[in-house]
FITILO-391666 format. One record per residue (C-alpha): x, y, z; residue in one letter. Coordinates in steps of 0.5 Angstrom, whole numbers, plus 500, padded with zeros to 3 digits. Layout:
N
XYZa
...
This chain:
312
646533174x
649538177x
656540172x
659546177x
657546183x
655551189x
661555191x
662561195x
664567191x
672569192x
669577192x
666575200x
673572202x
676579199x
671582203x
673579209x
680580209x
679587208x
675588214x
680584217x
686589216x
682595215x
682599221x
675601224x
676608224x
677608216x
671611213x
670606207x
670601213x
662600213x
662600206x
666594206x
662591213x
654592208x
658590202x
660584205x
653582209x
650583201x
655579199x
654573204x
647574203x
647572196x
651567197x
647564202x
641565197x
644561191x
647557196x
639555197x
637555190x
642550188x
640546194x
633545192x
635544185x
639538187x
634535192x
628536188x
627531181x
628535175x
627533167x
631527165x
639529163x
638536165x
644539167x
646546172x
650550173x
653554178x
656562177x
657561170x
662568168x
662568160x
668574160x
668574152x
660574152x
658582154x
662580162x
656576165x
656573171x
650568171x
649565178x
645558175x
645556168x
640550167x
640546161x
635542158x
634538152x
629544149x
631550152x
636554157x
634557163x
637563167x
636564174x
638571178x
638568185x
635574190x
636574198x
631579200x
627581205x
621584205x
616587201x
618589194x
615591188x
617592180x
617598176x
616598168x
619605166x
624605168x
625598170x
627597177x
626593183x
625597190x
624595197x
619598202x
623600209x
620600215x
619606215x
615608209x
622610204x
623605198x
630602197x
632601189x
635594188x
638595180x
633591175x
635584174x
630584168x
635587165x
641583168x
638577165x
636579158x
644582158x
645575160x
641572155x
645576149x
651573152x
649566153x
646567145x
653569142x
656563146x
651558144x
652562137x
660561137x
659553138x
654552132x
649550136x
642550133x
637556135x
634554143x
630559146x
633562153x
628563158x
629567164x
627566172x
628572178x
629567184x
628570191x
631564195x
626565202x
619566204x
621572206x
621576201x
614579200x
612581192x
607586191x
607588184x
612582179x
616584173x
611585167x
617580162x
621576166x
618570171x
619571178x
619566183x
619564190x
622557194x
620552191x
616554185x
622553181x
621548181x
614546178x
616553173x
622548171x
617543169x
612548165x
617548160x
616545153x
620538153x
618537146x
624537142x
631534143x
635540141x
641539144x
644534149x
644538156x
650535159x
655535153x
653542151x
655544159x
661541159x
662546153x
660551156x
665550162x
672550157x
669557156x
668559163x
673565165x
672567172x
672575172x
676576179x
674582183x
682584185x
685587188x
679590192x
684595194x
683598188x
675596187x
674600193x
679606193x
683605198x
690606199x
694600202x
698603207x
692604211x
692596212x
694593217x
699589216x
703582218x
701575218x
694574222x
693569227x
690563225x
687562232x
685568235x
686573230x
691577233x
696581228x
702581228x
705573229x
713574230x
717570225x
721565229x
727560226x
722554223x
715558225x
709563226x
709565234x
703568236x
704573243x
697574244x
695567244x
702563243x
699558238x
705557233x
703556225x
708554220x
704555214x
701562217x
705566212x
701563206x
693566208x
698574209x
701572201x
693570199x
690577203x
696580199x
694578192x
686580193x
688586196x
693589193x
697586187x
697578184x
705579184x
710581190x
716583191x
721582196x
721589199x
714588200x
714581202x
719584208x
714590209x
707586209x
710580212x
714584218x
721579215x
728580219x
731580212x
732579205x
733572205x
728570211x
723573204x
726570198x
726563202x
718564203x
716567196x
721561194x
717556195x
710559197x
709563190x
707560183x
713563180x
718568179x
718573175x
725576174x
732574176x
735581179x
734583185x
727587183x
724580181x
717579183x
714574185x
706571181x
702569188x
697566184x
């Protein structure tokens, strides 16, 4: 039973947005560019895995989880957590193409370009075993009885090419999973899959990764401001009496403002003041702001005129 299903990570939607206001000229602009085709690929892969798992017959009441953040537990991310009665297993999903080996000392993995030089990938041997301590104090705190963890690199596609595995930790291609899924001992009923992943899920704590202006080191008056076209992308749209008007396409939107406030707040800052709200949304007045911010905003923080606005 899939308890948290697939969802594209908040990361490559900020990434989008930044690309999107970032003049090409600035020099963090293909930074933010590979960084996002990193992003997206991840997503994809673990969007494959996931698929798999859910189209494939797995141990009875074995419950999956999809990108599982245990902020309180050593700040890990999983990216499938899946439970079964007698143990629990970690997948680090990967999406990459071409060969690849794993180094023991140090433990890395490295990628062989087409022209002969090697890439360092990071060690997800040592990111699951991060994970696994996390997952153990967790399962710890809730008095659950000892359940061994197991580990898993998962390379989501066929293109990937593994000319030397990790020595600890199991790596698997595609559809493999699956029959690994099934080599685990199922002897035992330690727990009860599904109820210890709904409790997993009341302790969730998604890390977010805003604002990415501060990530990235980037100074927000470099963005382009004002409220993007939803139709043709065009910055900015003018703000009329009742709506958005484009100039380029001349497309109105009465909601438009509300994907600016969201670029705000996974770029520079999760509050807003009016001044900024003028500034940012290019607004006539102060009132044309508090109006939107009135009713757009989660609350307001503050009764003078120097009051925020929570985005979210």
């Amino acid at each position: 039973m899939i308890l948290k299903p697939f969802e594209p990570s908040t990361l490559s939607r900020g990434q989008i947005a930044l690309k999107n206001r970032l003049p090409e000229h600035h020099a963090k602009y293909h930074v933010i560019l590979d960084d996002l085709r990193r992003q997206e690929a991840g997503d994809k892969g673990e969007g494959q895995v996931m698929k798999l798992l859910s189209s494939n017959a797995l141990p009875e009441n074995t419950a999956i989880l999809h990108n599982i953040s245990l902020d309180a537990h050593f700040q890990t991310q999983i990216d499938i957590l899946i439970l079964g009665s007698s143990w629990c297993l970690i997948l680090e999903v990967k999406n990459i193409k071409g060969v690849l080996y794993f180094t023991a000392n140090p433990r890395q993995m490295v990628r062989l370009l087409e022209d002969g030089r090697e890439e360092k990938l990071g060690s997800p041997e040592s990111q699951i075993e991060y994970y696994s301590m996390g997952l153990r104090s967790l399962l710890n705190e809730m008095n659950l009885p000892t359940i061994p963890i197991y580990g898993a690199v998962v390379f989501a596609f066929q293109n990937s090419l593994v000319k030397s595995p990790p020595t600890k930790t199991k790596a698997l291609i595609g559809r493999e999973l699956i029959s690994y899924i099934w080599s685990l001992p199922n002897n035992e009923q330690l727990i009860d899959p599904i109820k210890v992943g709904s409790q997993i899920l009341k302790h969730v704590k998604p890390i977010s990764p805003f604002p990415l202006c501060n990530r990235y080191g980037i100074d927000s008056m470099h963005l382009i401001s004002g409220v993007e076209c939803p139709s043709c992308g065009t910055f900015p749209m003018h703000k009329t009496l009742r709506t958005w008007y484009c100039p380029k396409c001349e497309q109105t939107n009465m909601a438009a403002h509300q994907h600016a406030l969201n670029d705000y707040y996974m770029l520079i800052n999760n509050t807003i003041s009016i001044n900024e709200a003028i500034k940012f949304l290019h607004l006539r007045n102060r009132y044309e702001a508090y109006r939107i911010l009135k009713s757009t905003c989660a609350k307001q923080l503050g009764n003078s005129r120097s009051s925020r606005y929570e985005i979210k």
